[in-house]
C-alpha positions as CSV (number, residue, x, y, z in Angstrom):
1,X,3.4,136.3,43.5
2,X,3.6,132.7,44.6
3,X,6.3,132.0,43.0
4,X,8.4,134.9,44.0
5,X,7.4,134.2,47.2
6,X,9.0,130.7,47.0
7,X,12.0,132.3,45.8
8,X,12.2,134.6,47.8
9,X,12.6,131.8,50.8
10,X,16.0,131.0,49.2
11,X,17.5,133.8,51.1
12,X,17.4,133.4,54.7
13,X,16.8,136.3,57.3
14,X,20.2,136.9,58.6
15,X,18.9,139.9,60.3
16,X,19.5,139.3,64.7
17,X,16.6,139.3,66.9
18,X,14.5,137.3,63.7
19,X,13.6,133.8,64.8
20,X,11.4,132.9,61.6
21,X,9.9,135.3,59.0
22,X,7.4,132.7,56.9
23,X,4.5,133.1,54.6
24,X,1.3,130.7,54.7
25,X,-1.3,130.5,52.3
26,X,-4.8,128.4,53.4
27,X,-2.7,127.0,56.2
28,X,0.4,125.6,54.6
29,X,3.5,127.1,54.7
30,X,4.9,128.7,51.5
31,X,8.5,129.0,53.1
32,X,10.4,131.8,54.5
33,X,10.7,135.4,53.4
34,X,12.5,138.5,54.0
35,X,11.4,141.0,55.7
36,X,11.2,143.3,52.7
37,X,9.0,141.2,50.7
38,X,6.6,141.0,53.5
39,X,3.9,143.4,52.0
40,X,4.3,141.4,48.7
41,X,2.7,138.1,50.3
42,X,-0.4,140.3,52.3
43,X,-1.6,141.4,48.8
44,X,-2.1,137.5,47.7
45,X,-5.6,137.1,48.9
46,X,-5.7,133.8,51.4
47,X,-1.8,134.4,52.5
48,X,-0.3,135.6,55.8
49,X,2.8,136.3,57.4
50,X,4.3,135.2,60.4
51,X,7.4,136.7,61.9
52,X,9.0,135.8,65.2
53,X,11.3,138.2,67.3
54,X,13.5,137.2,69.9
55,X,14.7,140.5,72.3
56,X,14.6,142.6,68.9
57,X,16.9,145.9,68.7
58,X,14.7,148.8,68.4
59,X,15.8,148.9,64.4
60,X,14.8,146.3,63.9
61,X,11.0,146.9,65.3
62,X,11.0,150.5,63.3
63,X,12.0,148.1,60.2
64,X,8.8,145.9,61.1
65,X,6.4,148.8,62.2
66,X,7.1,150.4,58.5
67,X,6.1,147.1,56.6
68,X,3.1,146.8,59.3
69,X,2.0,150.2,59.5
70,X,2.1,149.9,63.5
71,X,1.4,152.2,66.0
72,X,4.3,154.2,67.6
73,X,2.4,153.3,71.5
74,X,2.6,149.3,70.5
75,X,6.2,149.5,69.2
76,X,7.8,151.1,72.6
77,X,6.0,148.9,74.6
78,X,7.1,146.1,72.5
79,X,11.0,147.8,72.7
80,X,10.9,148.2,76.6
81,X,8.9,145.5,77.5
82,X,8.0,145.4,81.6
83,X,4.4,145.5,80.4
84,X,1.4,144.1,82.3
85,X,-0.9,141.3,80.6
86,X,-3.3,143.6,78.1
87,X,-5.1,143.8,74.8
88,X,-5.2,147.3,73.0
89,X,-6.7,147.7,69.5
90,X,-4.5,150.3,67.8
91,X,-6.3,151.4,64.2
92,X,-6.0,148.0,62.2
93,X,-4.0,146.3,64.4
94,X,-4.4,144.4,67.4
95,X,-1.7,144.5,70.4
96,X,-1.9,142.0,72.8
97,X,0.5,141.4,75.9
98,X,1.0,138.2,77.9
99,X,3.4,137.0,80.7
100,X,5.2,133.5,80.2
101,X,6.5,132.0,83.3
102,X,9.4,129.2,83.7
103,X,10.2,127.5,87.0
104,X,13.7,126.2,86.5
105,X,15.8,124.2,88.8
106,X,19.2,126.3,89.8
107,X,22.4,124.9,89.6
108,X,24.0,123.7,92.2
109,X,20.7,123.0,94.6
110,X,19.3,125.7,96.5
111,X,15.2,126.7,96.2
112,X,13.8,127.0,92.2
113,X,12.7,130.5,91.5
114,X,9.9,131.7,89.2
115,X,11.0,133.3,85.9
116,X,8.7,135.7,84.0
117,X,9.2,136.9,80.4
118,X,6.8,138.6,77.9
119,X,5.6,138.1,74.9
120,X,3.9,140.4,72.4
121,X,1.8,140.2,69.6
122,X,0.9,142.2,67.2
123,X,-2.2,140.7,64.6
124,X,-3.7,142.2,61.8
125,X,-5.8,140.5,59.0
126,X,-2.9,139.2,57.1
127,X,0.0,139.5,59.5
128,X,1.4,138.1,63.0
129,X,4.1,139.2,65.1
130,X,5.0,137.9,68.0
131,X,8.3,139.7,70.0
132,X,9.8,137.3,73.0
133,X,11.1,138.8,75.9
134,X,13.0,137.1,78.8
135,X,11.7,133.9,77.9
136,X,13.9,131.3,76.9
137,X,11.0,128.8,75.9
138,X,11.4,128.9,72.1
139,X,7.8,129.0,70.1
140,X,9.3,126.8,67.5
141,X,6.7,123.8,68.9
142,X,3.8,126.1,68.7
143,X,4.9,126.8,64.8
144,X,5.3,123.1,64.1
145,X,1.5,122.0,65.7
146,X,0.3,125.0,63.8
147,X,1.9,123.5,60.6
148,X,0.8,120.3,61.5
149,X,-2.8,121.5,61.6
150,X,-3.1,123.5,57.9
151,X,-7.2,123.1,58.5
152,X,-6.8,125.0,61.5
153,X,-3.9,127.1,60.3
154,X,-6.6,128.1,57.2
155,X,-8.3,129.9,59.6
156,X,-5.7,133.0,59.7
157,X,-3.3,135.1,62.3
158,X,-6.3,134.5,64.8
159,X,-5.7,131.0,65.2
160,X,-2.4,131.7,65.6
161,X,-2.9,134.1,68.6
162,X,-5.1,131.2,70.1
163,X,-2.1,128.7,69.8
164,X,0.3,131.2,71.4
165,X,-2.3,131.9,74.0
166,X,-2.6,128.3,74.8
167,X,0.8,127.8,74.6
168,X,1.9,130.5,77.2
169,X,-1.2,129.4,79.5
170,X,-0.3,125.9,79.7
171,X,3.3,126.8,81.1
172,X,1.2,127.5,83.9
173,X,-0.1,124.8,84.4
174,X,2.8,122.5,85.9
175,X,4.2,125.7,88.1
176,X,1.0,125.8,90.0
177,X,1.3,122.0,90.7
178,X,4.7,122.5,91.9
179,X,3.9,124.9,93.9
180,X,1.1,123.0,95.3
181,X,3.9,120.0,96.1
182,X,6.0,122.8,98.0
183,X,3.1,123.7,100.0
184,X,2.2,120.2,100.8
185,X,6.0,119.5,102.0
186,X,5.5,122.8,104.3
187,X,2.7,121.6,105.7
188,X,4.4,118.3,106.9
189,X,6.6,120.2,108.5
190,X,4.4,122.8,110.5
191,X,1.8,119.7,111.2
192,X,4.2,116.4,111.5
193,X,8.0,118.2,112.3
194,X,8.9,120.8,114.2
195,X,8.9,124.1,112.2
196,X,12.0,125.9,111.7
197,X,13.2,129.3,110.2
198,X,13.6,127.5,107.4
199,X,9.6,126.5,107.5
200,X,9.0,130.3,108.2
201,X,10.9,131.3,105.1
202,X,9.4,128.8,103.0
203,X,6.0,130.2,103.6
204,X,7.2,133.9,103.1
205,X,8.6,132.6,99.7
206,X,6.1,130.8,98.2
207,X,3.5,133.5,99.7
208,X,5.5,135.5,97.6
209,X,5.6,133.8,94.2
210,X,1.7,132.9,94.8
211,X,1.4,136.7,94.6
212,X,3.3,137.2,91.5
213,X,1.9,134.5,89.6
214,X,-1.5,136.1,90.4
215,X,-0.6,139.5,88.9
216,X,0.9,137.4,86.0
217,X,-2.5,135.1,85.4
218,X,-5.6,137.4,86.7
219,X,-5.6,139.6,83.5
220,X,-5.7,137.1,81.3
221,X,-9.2,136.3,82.5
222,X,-10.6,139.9,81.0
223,X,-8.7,139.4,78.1
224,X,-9.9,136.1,76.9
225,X,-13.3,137.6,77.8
226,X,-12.7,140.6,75.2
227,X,-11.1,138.3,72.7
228,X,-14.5,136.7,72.1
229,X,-16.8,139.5,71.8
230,X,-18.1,140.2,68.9
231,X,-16.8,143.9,68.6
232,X,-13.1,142.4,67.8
233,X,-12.8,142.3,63.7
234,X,-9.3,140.4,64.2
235,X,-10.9,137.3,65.7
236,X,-13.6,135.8,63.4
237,X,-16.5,134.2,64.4
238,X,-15.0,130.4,63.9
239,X,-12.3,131.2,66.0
240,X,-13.8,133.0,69.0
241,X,-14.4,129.6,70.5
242,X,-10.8,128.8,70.8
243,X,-10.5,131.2,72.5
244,X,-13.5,130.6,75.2
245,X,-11.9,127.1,75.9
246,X,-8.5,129.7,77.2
247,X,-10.5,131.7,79.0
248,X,-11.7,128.5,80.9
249,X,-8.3,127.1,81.1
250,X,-7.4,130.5,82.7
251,X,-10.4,130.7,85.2
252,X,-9.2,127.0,86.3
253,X,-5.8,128.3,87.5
254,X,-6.5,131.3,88.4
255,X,-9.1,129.4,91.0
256,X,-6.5,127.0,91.7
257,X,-4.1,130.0,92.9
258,X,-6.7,132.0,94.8
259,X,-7.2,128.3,96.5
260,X,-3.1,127.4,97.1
261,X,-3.2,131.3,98.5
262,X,-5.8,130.6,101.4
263,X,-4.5,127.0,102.1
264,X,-1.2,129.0,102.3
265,X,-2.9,131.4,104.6
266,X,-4.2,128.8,106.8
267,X,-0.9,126.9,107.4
268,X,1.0,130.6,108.3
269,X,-2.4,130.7,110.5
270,X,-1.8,127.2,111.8
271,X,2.1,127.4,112.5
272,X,1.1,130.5,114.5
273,X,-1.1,128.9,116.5
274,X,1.2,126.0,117.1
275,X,3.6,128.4,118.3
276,X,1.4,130.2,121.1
277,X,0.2,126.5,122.0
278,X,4.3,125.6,122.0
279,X,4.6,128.5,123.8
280,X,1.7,128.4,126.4
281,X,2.9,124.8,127.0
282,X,6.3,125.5,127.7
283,X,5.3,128.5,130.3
284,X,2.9,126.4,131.6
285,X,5.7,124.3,132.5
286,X,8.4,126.4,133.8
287,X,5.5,127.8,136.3
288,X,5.1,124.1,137.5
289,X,8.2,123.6,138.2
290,X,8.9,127.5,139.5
291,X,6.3,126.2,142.5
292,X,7.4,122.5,143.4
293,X,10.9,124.6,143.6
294,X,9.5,127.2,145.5
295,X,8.4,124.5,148.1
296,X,11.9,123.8,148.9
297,X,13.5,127.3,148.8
298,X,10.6,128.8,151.3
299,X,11.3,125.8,154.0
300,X,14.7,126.1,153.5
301,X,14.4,129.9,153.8
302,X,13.1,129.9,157.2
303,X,15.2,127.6,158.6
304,X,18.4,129.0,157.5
305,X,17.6,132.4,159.5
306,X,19.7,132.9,162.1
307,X,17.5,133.2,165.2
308,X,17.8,131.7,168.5
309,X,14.4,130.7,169.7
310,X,12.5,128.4,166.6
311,X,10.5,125.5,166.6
312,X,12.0,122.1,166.8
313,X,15.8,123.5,166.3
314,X,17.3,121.6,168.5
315,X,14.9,117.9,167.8
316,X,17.0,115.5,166.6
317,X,14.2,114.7,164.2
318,X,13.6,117.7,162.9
319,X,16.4,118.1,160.3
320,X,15.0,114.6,158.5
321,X,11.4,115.6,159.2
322,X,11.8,118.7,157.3
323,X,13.6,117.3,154.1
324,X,11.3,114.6,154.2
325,X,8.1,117.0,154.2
326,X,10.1,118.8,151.1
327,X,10.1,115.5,149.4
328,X,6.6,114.5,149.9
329,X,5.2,118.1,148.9
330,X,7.1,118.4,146.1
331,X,5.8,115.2,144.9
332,X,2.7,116.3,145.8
333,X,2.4,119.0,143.8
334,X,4.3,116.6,141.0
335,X,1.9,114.5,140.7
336,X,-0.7,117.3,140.5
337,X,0.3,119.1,137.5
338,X,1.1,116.1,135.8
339,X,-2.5,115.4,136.3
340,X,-3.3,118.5,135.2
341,X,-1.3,118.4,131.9
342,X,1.2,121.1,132.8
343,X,3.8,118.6,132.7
């Protein structure tokens, strides 16, 4: 069977929507394979398959799910993707869901936005397939370390599943730090600058994606936890702690999200209370000055009523004593809300 596996590999999968359709045998790869000669290489004892599908026509998944035996629930959700992070067990097959996220820089400038995709994986005891959605991160590099690793490789589709696993989670990684950066510049602004819509809408945004990646991440914590309990035939004992360093891996972002979420919190919090000290300031202000004006206005008020009989009318001092007495109160009070702080 070996050998008509490696002849097999002479005829490449021109099939769309296949990436790579290879067989491995104690963690070296034999070559590629068509789809049709799949359930030749699972009867070899110590060979596997591994097939990867890039936005697959639902043919094509029928065409798989017949040389897999999978379950009709695993191949529609595979087909219409929009699937939240999960593992179902499905007979003798394992179904597991996960959410890859890109932050790319759009052309011609403007804020990056996050990009989710999925991937799903379907593992049995001789077989892997994984099904790419949305992403446009290839898994060509997580094939190649595999490869690179045939002692680790040896240990089946499991392994493989771990390095996926790892793979997506570490895409993670360098999202959360730049969100981090984004929320360090905002807070320069609310704390150093003077905040702007812009600053509002910043906050709004990034509240935002902070949310989504959540959704995206949390999951993944219960899933690892599954993934190495003992109950799982798919993931033998030796590779169960693969798996354990993920679910740390995950449990570090995760906590690093739930913390960029309340920092996040507390500079909204912070610009607020900026604003009603702006704000209280700036009244407090405009009422100072509303009563050294108000000086003014009442003195010359009364004396610009028309009646004949008033104090001092007709004093040749009078007309300088009274702006003079404006000056001085006015002053007066000037200097006592500047004391004060209210101006």
């Amino acid at each position: 069977m070996l050998e008509s596996t490696r002849s097999a590999a002479a005829e490449p999968e021109a099939r769309p929507g296949v990436i790579k359709c290879a067989a491995y045998e104690r963690g070296r790869c034999l070559g590629d394979v068509l789809l049709g000669q799949v359930a030749g290489v699972m009867a070899e004892d110590g060979q596997f398959v591994w097939i990867g599908l890039y936005e697959p026509s639902e043919e094509l998944l029928r065409d798989v799910q017949r040389e897999f035996g999978l379950h009709d629930l695993a191949i529609e959700d595979a087909h219409l993707a929009h699937q939240r992070p999960k593992v179902e067990l499905y007979d003798d097959s394992l179904f597991v869901v996960l959410r890859t996220v890109q932050r790319p820089t759009p052309e011609g400038g403007g804020l990056p936005r996050l990009e989710f995709g999925e991937t799903h994986v379907f593992l049995g005891d001789r077989y892997v397939v994984t099904v790419r959605h949305g992403s446009l991160r290839s898994y060509v590099g997580v094939r190649a370390r595999c490869e690179a690793k045939p002692q680790l490789l040896a240990k089946g589709p499991a392994y493989v599943l771990y390095a996926l696993m790892d793979f997506v989670v570490d895409q993670y990684l360098p999202v959360v730090e730049a969100l981090a950066d984004d929320l360090e510049g905002l807070e320069e602004e609310i704390f150093e600058g003077t905040p702007d819509r812009e600053t509002i809408t910043g906050l709004y945004r990034l509240k935002r994606e902070l949310l989504s990646l959540k959704r995206a991440i949390f999951p993944l914590v219960e899933m690892c936890a599954r993934l190495t309990r003992p109950d799982l035939d798919h993931i033998p004992e030796d590779t169960r702690p693969y798996f354990r360093d993920v679910h740390d891996q995950v449990m570090r972002i995760n906590e690093a999200i739930d913390g960029l979420r309340e920092l996040l919190t507390a500079a909204l919090e912070s610009h607020l209370s900026l604003l009603s000290v702006s704000q209280n300031a700036d009244t407090r202000r405009l009422a100072a000055w509303a009563a050294i004006i108000a000086v003014p206005t009442m003195m010359a008020g009364i004396y610009g009523m028309n009646f004949e009989f008033m104090p001092e009318l007709r004093w040749e001092l009078g007309y300088p004593l009274v702006i003079g007495g404006m000056m001085m109160l006015c002053v007066t009070l000037f200097r006592a809300f500047k004391r004060s702080g209210w101006l």
